[in-house]
FIVEXRO-274038 format. One line per 8 residues: their letters; for each residue x, y, z of C-alpha. Coordinates in steps of 0.25 Angstrom, whole numbers, plus 5000, padded with zeros to 4 digits. Layout:
BEGIN
A> X/Y/Z  ...
END
This chain:
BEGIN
XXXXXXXX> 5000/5000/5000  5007/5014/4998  5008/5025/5008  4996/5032/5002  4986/5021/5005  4994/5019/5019  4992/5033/5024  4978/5032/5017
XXXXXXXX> 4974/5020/5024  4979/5026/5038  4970/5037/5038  4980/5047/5030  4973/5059/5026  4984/5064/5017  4983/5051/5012  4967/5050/5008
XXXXXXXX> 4970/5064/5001  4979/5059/4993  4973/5046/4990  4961/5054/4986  4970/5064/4977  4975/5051/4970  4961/5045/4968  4955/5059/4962
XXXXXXXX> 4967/5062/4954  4968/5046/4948  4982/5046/4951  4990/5033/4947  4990/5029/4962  4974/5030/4964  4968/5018/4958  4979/5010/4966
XXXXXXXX> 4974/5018/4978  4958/5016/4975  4960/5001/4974  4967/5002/4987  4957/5008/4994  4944/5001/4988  4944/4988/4995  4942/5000/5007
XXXXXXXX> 4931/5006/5004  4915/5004/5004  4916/5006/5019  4911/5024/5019  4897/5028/5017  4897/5038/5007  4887/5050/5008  4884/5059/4996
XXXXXXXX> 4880/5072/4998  4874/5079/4984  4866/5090/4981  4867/5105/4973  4875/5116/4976  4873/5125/4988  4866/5113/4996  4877/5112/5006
XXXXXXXX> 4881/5098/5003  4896/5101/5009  4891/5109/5021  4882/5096/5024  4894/5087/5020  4903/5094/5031  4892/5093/5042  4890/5077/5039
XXXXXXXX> 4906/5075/5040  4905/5083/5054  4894/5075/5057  4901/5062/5053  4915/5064/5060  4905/5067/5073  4902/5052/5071  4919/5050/5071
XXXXXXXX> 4916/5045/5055  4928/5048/5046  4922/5056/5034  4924/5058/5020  4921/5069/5009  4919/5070/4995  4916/5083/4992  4915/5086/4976
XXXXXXXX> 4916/5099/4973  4916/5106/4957  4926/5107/4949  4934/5118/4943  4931/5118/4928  4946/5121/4926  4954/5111/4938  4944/5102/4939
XXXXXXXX> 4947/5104/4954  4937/5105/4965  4931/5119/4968  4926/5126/4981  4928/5112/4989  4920/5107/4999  4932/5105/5006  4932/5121/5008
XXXXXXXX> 4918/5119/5012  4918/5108/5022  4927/5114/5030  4920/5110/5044  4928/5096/5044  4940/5098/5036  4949/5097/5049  4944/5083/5053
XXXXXXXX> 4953/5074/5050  4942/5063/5050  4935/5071/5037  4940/5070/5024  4934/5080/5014  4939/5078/4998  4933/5088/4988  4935/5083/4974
XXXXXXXX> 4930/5091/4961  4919/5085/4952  4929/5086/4942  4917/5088/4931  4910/5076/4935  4896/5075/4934  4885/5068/4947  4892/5075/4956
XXXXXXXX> 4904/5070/4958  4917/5067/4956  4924/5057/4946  4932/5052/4957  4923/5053/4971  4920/5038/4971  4937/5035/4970  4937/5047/4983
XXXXXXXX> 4925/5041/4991  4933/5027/4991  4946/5033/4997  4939/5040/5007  4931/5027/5008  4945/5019/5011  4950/5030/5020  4940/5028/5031
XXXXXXXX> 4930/5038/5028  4915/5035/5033  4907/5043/5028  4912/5050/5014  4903/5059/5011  4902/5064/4995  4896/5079/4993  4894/5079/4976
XXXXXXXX> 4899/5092/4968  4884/5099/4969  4883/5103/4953  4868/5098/4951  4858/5089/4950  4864/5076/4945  4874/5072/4957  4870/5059/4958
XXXXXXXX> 4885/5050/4958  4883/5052/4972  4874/5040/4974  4882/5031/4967  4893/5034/4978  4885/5037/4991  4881/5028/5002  4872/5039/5006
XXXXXXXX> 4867/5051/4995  4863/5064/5001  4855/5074/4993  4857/5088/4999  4846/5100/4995  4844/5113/5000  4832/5122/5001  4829/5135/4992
XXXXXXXX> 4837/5129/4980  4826/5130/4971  4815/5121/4965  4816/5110/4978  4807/5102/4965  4817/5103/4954  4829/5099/4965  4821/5087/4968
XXXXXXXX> 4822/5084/4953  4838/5084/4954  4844/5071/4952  4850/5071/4965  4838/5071/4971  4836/5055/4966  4849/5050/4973  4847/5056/4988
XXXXXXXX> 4848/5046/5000  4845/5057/5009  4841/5072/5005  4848/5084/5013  4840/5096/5012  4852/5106/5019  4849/5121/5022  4837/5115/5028
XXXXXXXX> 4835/5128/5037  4832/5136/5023  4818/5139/5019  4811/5128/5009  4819/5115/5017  4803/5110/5019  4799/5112/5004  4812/5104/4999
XXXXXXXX> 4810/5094/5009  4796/5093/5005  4800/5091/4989  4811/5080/4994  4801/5074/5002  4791/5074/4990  4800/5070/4980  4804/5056/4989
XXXXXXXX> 4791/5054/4989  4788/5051/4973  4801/5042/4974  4803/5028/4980  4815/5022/4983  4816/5006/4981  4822/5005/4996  4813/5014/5002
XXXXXXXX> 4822/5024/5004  4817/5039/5006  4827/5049/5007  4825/5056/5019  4827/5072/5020  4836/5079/5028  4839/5094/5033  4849/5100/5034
XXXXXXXX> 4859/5112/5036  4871/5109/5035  4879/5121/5039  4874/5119/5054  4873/5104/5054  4858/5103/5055  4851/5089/5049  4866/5083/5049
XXXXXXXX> 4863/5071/5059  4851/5069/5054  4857/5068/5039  4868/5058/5046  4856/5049/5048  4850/5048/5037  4863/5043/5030  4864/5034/5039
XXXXXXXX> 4850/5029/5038  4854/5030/5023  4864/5021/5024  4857/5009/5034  4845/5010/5024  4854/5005/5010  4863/4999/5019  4858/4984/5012
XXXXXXXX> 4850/4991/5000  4850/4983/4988  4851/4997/4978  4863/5002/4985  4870/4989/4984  4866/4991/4971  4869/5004/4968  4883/5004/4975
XXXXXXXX> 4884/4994/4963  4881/5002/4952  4891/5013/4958  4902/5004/4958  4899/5000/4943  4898/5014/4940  4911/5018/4948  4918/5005/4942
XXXXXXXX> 4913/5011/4927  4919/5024/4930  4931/5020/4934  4935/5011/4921  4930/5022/4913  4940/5032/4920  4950/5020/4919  4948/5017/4903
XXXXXXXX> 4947/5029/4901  4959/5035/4905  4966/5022/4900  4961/5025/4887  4967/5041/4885  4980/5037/4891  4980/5027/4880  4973/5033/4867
XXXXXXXX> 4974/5048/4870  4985/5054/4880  4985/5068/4881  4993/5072/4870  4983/5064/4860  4970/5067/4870  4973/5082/4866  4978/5080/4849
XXXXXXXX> 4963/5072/4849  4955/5081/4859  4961/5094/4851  4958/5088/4836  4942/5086/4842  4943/5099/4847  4947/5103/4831  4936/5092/4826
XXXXXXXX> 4947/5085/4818  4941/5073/4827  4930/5070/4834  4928/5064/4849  4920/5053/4844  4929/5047/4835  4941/5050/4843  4935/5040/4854
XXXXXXXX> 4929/5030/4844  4944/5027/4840  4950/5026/4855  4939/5014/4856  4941/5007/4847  4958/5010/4849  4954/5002/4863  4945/4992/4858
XXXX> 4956/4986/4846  4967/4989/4856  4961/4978/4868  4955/4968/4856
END
């Protein structure tokens, strides 16, 4: 085992940095690392927390980690933030926000960048989610970039997803619309002590109503404010209760199925893929064809049609 993975394994935090820099960064050393570490994992519950802009989904974060380290459970963040368009790098991180338990050394917050990545988040949170997974961390709890309607990669990494809204944002029908609004374990409605908490709550309530759920699960409706820790416990509760209802369910098994086909897929596209420009088109020929599309001397489609079939008569 190298040092790395040592220091990892004994609790090093430098170390879980690093690891985690390496896993983000596909460094030469990460899948080596990753296949360390899986046989360790499957232990965390993970909780996702989703929901649009301005909801305070990391001030709720930050008061469910204190409320967790209360409990003496070592906790983990995800937070995925947007992404410059010109670094690509993570902009006004939550790590900035969440400043409340920065200093415990029994809390480790990661911001990552979308990086551009649509559902909400990033291409590599699942790879992160397992190295906080192998380093002890109980709960890891995964706050989506908050762009818009359609974050719905959550559910196929959380134990537990959260749907977070706030009073006063508008049509409350229309937002039950959202396609968020179909993957919620639990809805939060945060800022509870605004005017129009009882009207959302009621349009939540009604909307559960038209729906059925195979297990007889009703998502139950929580309020919340964040900022002084009102509806926290209460919230902690039903994730609980969350988790000891699917604890057996045939549909999560099955679901934790589909995600792992789905991750298993993604990573051997990632895998073939890159194989396949190191191979055909590194980046002095990526450019010559890229610029000569550019110029239309060729097209995209043809361009790919020949890689193919370059691949297919090369493995016959």
């Amino acid at each position: 085992m190298s040092s790395l993975l040592q220091d990892f394994f004994s609790g090093d935090t430098r170390a879980l940095a690093r690891v985690i820099t390496q896993v983000e960064n596909r460094t030469e050393e990460s899948l080596k690392i990753l296949q360390a570490l899986y046989p360790k994992t499957g232990r965390a519950r993970v909780i996702g927390i989703t929901g649009s802009p301005g909801v305070g989904k990391s001030s709720l974060v930050d008061r469910l980690t204190i409320a967790y380290r209360g409990k003496d459970h070592p906790v983990g963040v995800v937070a995925i933030d947007p992404s410059s368009p010109f670094t690509g790098g993570a902009i006004l991180g939550d790590r900035i926000r969440m400043q409340t338990m920065g200093v415990d050394s029994g809390v480790y917050i990661r911001s990552m960048a979308a990086r551009g990545h649509l559902g909400g988040l990033s291409a590599t949170t699942a790879d992160v989610v397992s190295v906080l997974d192998a380093s002890g961390r109980d709960p890891i709890i995964v706050e989506t970039v908050g762009v818009g309607q359609d974050e719905i990669d959550i559910i196929k990494l959380a134990d537990v997803s959260i749907v977070v809204l706030v009073p006063g944002l508008g049509d409350d029908v229309q937002a039950i619309k959202a396609g968020i609004m179909e993957i919620a374990d639990i809805f939060v409605i945060n800022k509870s002590d605004r005017p129009g908490a009882d009207k959302l709550e009621t349009a939540i309530q009604a909307m559960l109503s038209l729906g059925h759920d195979a297990e007889g699960w009703t998502p139950p409706v929580v309020r919340t404010v964040a900022t002084d820790g009102t509806g926290i416990d209460a919230l902690i509760a039903e994730i609980d209760r969350v988790s000891e209802f699917f604890k057996n369910s045939p549909r999560r098994t099955q679901r934790k199925h589909d995600s792992v086909r789905q991750r298993l897929l993604a990573l051997l596209e990632e895998r073939l893929l890159r194989m396949v420009v190191e191979k055909t088109l590194p980046d002095r020929e990526l450019n010559r064809v890229v610029d000569e599309i550019v110029d239309r001397r060729q097209d995209p489609y043809t361009v790919v049609e020949r890689i193919c079939k370059s691949i297919i008569l090369e493995s016959q």
